[in-house]
C-alpha positions in Angstrom: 23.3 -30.9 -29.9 26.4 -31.9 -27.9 26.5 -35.0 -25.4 29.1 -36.8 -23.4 29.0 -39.7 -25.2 28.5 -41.5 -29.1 25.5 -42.5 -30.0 24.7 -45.1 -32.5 22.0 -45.8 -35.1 21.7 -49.2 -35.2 19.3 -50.7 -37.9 17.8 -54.7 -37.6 19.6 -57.1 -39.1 22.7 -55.2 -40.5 26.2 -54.8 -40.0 25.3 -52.3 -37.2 26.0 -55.4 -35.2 29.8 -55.2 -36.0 29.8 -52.0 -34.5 27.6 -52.4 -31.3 30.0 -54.9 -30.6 33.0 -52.9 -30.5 31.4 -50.4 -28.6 30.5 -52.9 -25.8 34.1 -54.3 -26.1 35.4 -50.7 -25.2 33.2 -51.0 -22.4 32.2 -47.0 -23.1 29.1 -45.4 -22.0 27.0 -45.4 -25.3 23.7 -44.2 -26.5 21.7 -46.4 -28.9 18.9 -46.2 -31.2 17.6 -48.8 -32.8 15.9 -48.7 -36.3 13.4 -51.6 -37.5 14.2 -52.8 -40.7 11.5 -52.5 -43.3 13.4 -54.0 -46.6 15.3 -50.8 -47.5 16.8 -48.4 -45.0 14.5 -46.3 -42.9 14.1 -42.9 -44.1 14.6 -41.4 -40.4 18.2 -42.5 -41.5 18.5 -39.4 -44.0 18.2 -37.2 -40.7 21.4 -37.8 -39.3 23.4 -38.4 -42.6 22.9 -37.9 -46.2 23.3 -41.4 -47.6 20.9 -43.2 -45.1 22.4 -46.2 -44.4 23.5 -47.9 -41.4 25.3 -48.1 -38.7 25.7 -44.6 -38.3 28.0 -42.9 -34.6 27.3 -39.7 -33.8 29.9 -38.6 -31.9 29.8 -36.7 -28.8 30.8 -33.6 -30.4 27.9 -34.3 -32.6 29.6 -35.5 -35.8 28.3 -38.0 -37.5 30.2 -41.1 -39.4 28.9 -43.4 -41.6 30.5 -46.9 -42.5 31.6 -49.5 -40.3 35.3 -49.7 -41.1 35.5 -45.6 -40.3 33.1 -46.1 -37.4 35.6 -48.5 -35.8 38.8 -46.6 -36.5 37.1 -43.1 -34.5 36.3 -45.3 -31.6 39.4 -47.0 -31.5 41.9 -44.1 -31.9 38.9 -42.5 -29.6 38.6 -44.2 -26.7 40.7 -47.3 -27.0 43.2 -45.5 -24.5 45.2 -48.8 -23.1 45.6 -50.3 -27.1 43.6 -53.7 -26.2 42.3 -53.6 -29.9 44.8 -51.6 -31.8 48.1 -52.9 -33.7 50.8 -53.3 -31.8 54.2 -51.8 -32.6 57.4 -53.9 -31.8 58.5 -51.7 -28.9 55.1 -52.0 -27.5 54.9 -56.2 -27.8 58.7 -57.7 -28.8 56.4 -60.9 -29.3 54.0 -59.5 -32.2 55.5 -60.2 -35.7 55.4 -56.8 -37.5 57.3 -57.8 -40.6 54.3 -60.5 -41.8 51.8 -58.7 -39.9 52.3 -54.8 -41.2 50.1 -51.9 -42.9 50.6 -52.9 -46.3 48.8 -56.6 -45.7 46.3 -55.1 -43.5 45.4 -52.6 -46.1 44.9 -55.9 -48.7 42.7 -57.1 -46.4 40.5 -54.3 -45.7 40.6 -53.8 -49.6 39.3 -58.0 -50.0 36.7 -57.3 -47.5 35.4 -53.8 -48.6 35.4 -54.0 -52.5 35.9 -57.6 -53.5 33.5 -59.5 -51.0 31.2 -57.0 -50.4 30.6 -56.9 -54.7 30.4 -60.8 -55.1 28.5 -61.8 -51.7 25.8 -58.6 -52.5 25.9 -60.1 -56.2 24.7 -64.1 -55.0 22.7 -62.6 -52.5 20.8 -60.5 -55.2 20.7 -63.3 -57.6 19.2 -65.4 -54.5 16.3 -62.8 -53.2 15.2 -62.1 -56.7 15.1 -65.5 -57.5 13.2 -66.7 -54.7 10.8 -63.8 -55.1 10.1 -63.5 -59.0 7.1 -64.2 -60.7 6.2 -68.0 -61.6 6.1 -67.2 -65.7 9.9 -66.1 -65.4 11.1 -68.0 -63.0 12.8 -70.3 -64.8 14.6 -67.7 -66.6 15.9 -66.1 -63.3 16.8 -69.1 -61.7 19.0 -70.4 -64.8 20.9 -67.2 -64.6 21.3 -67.1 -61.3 22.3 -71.2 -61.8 25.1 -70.1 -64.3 26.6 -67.2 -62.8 26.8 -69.0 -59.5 28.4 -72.4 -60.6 30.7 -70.2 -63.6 32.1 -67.2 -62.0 30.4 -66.1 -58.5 31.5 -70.0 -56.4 34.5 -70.1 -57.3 35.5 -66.6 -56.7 34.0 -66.8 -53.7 35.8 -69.8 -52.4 39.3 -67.9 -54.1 39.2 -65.5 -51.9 38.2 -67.5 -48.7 40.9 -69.6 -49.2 43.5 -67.0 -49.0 41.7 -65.5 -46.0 42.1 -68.9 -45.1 45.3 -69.2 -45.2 46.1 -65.3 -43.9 44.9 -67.1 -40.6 47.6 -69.5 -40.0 49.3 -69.3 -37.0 47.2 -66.1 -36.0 43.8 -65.9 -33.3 42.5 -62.6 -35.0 43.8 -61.5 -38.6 46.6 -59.0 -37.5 48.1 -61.4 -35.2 46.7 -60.1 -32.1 45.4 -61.3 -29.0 42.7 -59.8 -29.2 40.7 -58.7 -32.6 41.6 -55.3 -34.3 39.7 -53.0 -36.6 40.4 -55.2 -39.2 38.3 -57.8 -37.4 35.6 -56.1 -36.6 35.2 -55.0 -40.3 35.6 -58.9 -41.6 33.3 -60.3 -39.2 30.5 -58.9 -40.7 31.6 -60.2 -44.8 31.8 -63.6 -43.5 29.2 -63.7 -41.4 27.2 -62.5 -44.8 28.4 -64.9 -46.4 27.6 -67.7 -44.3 24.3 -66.7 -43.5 22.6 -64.9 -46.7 24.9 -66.3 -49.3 25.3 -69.8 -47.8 29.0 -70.2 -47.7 29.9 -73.2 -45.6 32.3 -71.6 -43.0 33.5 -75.8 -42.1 35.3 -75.9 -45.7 37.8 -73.1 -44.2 39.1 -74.2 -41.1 41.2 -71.3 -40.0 38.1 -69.0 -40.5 35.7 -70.6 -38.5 37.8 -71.3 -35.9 38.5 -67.6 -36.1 35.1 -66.6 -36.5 33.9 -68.7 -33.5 36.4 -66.9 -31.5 34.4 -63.6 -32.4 30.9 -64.6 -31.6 32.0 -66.4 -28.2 33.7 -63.3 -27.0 31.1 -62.2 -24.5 30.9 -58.4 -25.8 29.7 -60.3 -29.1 26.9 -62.0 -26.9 25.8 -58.1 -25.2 25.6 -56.6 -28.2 23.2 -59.3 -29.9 20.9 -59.2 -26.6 21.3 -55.2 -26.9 20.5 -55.1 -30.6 17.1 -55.1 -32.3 17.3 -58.0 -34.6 20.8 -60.0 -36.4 19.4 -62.2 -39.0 21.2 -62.1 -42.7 19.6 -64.7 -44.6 17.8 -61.7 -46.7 17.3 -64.5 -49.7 14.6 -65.6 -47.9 13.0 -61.9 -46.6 10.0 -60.4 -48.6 11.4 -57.7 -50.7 9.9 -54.2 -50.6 9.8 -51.5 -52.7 
């Protein structure tokens, strides 16, 4: 069925959030429905798209889209009609610094955020929840794996890569050099934010990123969205798991 605007599945404590708050940055007319989180996915996800997951838009031709980073590019190229949040070219602002600030190193960034940090943050986070929720006869066990793959391979990557996002930061308010954040921002809010809250990463050792990322959540679209959502809390190591 056909509407005049998106609508968008938004499931508790997710990185729905990300994408609720770029719809209340467009400052569109929106439809939202909001799905309670029982460990897993809902199954009343599988009725709008086949992999169940969330956030999910449904446009207002009635497509639907899955993932956040393609979520944001449809409602940017969409209905981002004055180009607040897309890249600038240089005609369009002779101040914006296209040679450091081009496709190629947004599309390094998207690939640090989407394959890279997404794999080692889910990795400690599953380490974390399982070891926090094993039984007491093999608890030792899980916690001395999770112990060595933590302090041997999983920290230090970690901290690699967040140094270089780090540094990616200098001299720029959002990662593409914008004055105000980009799809690329709206799609690495939500790794750091994971990893600060479920896989404990303290934000403080990387100056550039929190300042960055305090920027994000003070932005007052940020602050609608989280009063608009259903639930934003990503410390999941310390949720009860379910089957």
């Amino acid at each position: 069925m056909e509407s005049n605007k998106p609508t968008l599945h938004y499931m508790q404590n997710s990185g729905s959030q990300q994408s609720l708050w770029l719809l209340e940055e467009l400052g569109i007319e929106y439809d939202l429905v909001l799905h309670e989180r029982p460990g897993r996915a809902p199954a009343a996800l599988k009725e709008t798209h086949p992999l169940g997951k969330s956030p999910q838009l449904v446009t207002a031709s009635g497509r639907t889209i899955a993932e956040r980073s393609a979520i944001a590019l449809y409602l940017i190229e969409t209905y981002d009609k004055e180009g607040r949040f897309k890249v600038p070219t240089p005609e369009q602002d002779p101040d914006w610094n296209s040679k450091d600030n081009d496709k190629f190193r947004e599309e390094q960034l998207f690939s640090i955020g989407n394959t890279t940090l997404d794999s080692l943050i889910n990795m400690k986070t599953t380490l974390a929840v399982f070891a926090n929720h094993t039984p007491f006869f093999i608890w030792p066990i899980l916690l001395g794996v999770k112990y060595t793959l933590d302090t041997m391979f999983l920290n230090t990557e970690i901290d690699n890569y967040f140094k270089f996002l780090d540094a990616e930061l200098e001299g720029r308010e959002y990662f593409n050099g914008t004055k105000n954040p980009t799809r690329l921002d709206f799609v690495m809010q939500w790794y750091v934010d994971l990893a600060a809250q479920s896989a404990r990463v303290d934000l403080s050792s990387y100056p550039r990123i929190k300042a960055w990322f305090d920027r994000c959540i003070s932005r007052p679209a940020w602050k609608r969205a989280l009063e608009k959502g259903n639930g934003y809390d990503l410390e999941f190591w310390k949720m009860k798991m379910t089957s």
